[in-house]
C-alpha positions as CSV (number, residue, x, y, z in Angstrom):
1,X,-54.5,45.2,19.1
2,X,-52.5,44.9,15.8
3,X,-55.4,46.7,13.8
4,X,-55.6,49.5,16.1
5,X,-51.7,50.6,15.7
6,X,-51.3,53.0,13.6
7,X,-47.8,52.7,12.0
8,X,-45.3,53.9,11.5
9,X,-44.6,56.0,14.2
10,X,-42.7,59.0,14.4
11,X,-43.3,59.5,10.8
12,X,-46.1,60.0,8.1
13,X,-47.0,56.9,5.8
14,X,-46.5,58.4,2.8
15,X,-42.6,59.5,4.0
16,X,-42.3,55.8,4.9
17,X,-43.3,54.7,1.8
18,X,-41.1,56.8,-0.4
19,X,-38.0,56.4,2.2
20,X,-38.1,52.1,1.4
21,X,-38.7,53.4,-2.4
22,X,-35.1,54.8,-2.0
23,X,-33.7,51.9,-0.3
24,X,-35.1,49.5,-3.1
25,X,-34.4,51.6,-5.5
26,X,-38.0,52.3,-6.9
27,X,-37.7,56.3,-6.7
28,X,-34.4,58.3,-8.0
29,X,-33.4,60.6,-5.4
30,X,-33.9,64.2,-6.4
31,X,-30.6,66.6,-7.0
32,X,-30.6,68.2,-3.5
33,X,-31.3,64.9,-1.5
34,X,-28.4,62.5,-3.8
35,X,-26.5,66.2,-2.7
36,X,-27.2,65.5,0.5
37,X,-26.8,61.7,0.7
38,X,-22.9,61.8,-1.0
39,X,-22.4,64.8,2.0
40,X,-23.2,62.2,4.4
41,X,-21.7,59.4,2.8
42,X,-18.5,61.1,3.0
43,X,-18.8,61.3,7.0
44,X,-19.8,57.5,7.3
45,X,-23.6,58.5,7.5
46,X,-26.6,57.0,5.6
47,X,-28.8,59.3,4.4
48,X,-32.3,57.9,3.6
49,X,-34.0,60.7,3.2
50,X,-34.9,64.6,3.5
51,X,-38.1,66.3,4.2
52,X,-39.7,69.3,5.6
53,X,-42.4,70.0,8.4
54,X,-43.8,73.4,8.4
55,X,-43.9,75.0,12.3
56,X,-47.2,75.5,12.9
57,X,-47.1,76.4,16.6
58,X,-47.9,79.8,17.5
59,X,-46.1,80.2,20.5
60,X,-42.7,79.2,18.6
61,X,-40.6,82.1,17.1
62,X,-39.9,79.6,14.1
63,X,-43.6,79.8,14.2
64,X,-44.9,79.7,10.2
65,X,-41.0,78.2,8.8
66,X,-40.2,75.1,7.6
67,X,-37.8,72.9,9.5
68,X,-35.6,70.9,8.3
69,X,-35.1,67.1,9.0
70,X,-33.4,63.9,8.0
71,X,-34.0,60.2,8.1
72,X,-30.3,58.5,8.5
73,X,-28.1,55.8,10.6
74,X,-27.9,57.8,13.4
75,X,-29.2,58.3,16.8
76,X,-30.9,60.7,18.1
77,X,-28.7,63.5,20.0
78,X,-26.1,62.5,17.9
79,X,-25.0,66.1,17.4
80,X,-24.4,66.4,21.3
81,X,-21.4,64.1,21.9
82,X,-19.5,61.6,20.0
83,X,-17.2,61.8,16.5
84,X,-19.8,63.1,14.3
85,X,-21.4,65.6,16.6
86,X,-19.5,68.7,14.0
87,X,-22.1,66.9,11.5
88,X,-25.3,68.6,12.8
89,X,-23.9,72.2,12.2
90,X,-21.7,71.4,9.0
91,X,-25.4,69.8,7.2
92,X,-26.8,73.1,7.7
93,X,-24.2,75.1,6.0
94,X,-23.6,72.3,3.3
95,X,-27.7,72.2,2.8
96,X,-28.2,75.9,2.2
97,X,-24.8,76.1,0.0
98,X,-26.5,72.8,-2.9
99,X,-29.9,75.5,-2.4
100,X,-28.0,78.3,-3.5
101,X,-25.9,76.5,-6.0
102,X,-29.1,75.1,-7.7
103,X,-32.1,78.0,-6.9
104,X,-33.8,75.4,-4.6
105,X,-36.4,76.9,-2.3
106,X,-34.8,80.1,-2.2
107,X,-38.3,81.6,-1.0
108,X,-37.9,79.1,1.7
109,X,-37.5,80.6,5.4
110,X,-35.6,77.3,7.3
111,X,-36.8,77.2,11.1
112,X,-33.3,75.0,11.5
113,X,-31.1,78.7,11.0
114,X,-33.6,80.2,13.8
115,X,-32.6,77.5,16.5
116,X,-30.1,78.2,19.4
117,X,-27.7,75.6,17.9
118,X,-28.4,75.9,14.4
119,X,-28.1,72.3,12.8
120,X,-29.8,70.1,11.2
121,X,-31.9,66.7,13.0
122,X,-33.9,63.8,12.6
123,X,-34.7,60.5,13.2
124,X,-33.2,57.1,13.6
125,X,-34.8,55.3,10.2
126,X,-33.7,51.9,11.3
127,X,-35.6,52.3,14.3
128,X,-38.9,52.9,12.6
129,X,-38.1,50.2,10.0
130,X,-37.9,47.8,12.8
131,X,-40.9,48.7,14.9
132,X,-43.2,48.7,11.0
133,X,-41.1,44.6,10.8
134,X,-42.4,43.9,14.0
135,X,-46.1,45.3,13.6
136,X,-46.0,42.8,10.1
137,X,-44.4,40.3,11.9
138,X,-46.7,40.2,14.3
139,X,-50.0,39.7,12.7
140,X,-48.4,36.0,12.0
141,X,-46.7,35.6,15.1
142,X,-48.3,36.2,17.7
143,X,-51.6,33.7,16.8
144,X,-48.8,31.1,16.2
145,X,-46.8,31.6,19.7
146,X,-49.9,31.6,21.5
147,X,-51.2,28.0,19.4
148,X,-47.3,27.0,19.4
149,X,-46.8,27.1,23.4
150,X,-49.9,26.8,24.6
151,X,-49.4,24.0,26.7
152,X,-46.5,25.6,28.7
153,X,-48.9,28.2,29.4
154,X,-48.7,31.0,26.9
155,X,-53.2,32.5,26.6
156,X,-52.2,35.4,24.7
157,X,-49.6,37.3,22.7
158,X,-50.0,40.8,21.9
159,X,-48.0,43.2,19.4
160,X,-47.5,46.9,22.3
161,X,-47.1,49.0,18.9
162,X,-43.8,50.1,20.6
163,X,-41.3,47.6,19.1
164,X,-42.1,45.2,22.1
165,X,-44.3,41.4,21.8
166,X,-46.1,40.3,25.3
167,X,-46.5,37.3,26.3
168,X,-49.6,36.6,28.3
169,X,-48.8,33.7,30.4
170,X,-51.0,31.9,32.8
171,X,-49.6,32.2,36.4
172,X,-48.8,28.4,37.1
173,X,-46.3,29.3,33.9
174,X,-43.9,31.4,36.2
175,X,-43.1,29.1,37.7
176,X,-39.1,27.9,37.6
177,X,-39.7,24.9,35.3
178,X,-41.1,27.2,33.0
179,X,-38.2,29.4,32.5
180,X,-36.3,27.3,29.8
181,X,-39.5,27.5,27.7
182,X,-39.2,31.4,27.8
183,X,-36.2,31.7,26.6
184,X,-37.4,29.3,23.3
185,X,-39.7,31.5,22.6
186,X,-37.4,34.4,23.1
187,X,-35.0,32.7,20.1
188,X,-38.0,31.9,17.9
189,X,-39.6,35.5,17.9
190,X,-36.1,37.2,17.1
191,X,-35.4,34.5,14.0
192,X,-39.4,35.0,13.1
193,X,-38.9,38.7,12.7
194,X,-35.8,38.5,10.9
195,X,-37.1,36.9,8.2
196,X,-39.2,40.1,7.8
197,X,-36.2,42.1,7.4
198,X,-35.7,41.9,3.9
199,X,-33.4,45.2,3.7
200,X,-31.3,44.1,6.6
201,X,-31.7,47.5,9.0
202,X,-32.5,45.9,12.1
203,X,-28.9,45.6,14.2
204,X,-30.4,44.7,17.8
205,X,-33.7,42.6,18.8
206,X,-32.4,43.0,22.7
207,X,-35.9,43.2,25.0
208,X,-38.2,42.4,21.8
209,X,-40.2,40.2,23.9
210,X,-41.7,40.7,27.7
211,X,-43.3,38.4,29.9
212,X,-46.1,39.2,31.9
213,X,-48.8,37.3,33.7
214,X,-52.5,37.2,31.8
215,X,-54.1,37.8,35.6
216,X,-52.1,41.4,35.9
217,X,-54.0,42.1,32.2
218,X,-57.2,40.6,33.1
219,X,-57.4,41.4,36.8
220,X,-55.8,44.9,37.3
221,X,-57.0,46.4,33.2
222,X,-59.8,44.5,32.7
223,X,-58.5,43.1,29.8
224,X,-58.0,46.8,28.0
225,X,-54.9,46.7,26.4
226,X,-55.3,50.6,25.7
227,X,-54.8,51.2,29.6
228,X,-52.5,48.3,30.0
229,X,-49.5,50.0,27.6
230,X,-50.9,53.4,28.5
C-alpha cells in the first residue's frame, strides 16, 4: 500500500520540500518569513515556514482572499487555551505591521482579518515530518518485520498512510505466549524509524504500531486495504 500513499498529507509536496530546505539550511528565508520566524522565536515558537492558500469556496465570505498560514512547533488549537493562546491574534497584527514596513503584498486582501477571531493558524510540522519518516521508513520495514518474525506469526505488515504500521498476525499468534514477541517488535519499529529522523522532530512514537489479526483483513475486507483503513 506504500505506493499508493500520497504524502505528505495535510500539505502540498513542493511546501514540504522547501519547509526541510529551511531546516537544512538549503534555502535563505525571505525578509517577511526570517520577520516572522525571530517574532516567534521570541515567544518560544518555531517557525518553519509561511505560506498562503487562496479561498476558493464560494459559499465563504473570505471567498476569493488569501489566507494566511504557518508551519511551526505547535499544536493545532493552540490559540484556544494554554500560555501562548495571545500568539494567534498578536501574529496577525505583527504580520501586517513587517507588510506595511516593507510594501509586501500590499494588494493582498488576507481572509485571516475577515475571520470571527481574527489570527493567524496552521499546522503541526513535526507532525507531518513524522508521518513523511514513517511512509520512508516503511518501504524497508515492513518487508523486513514480516521476514524477521515470521515464525512467531507475523504474514503481513502494512504502512496505514496515517502515521500507524499494522501488523498482520496469523490467529494462533494471539495467543498469550505470543505477547512478549509483540512488544519486540514494538521496540524494533520505534528504533528503526528513528534512524530516519535525521533532523530530530519526532518527540513521541506512542501507538506507532497496531496489531491486528490477518483473518479480520482477509475475511471481513477481502484483503482491500482501501476499505480496511477506510
Amino acid at each position: 500500500m506504500d505506493g499508493d500513499i500520497t504524502m505528505p498529507n495535510l500539505i502540498s509536496k513542493d511546501l514540504y520540500d522547501e519547509t526541510i530546505a529551511f531546516i537544512e539550511g538549503k534555502k535563505e528565508p525571505g525578509l517577511l518569513l526570517k520577520e516572522m520566524q525571530n517574532w516567534y522565536s521570541e515567544r518560544g515558537v518555531i517557525l518553519y515556514n509561511l505560506y498562503f492558500e487562496k479561498d476558493i469556496y464560494k459559499n465563504h465570505d473570505t471567498y476569493g482572499k488569501y489566507n494566511i498560514c504557518i508551519l511551526s512547533d505547535l499544536f493545532e488549537g493552540f490559540f484556544r487555551h494554554g500560555s501562548k493562546k495571545s500568539i494567534y491574534k498578536d501574529s496577525l497584527d505583527k504580520f501586517l505591521q513587517v507588510c506595511k514596513s516593507n510594501h509586501l503584498y500590499q494588494d493582498y486582501e488576507w481572509a485571516n482579518i475577515s475571520y470571527p477571531k481574527p489570527g493567524i493558524s496552521g499546522f503541526y510540522f513535526p507532525r507531518i515530518w513524522r508521518d513523511e519518516v514513517i511512509r520512508e521508513a516503511g518501504l524497508s520495514l515492513c518487508p523486513e518485520i514480516e521476514k524477521k518474525y515470521a515464525e512467531y506469526g507475523v504474514a503481513k505488515v502494512v504502512n496505514s498512510g496515517y502515521g500507524v504500521y499494522t501488523v498482520f498476525l496469523r490467529d494462533a499468534a494471539f495467543d498469550d505466549k505470543y505477547d512478549n514477541y509483540q512488544s519486540k517488535i514494538i521496540n524494533y519499529v520505534k528504533e528503526y524509524v528513528l534512524n530516519f529522523d535525521k533532523h530530530h522532530l519526532i518527540v513521541e512514537l506512542d501507538r506507532i504500531v497496531k496489531f491486528d489479526r490477518l483473518s479480520v483483513l482477509e475475511e471481513v475486507y477481502q484483503g482491500n486495504l482501501y476499505y480496511y483503513y477506510k
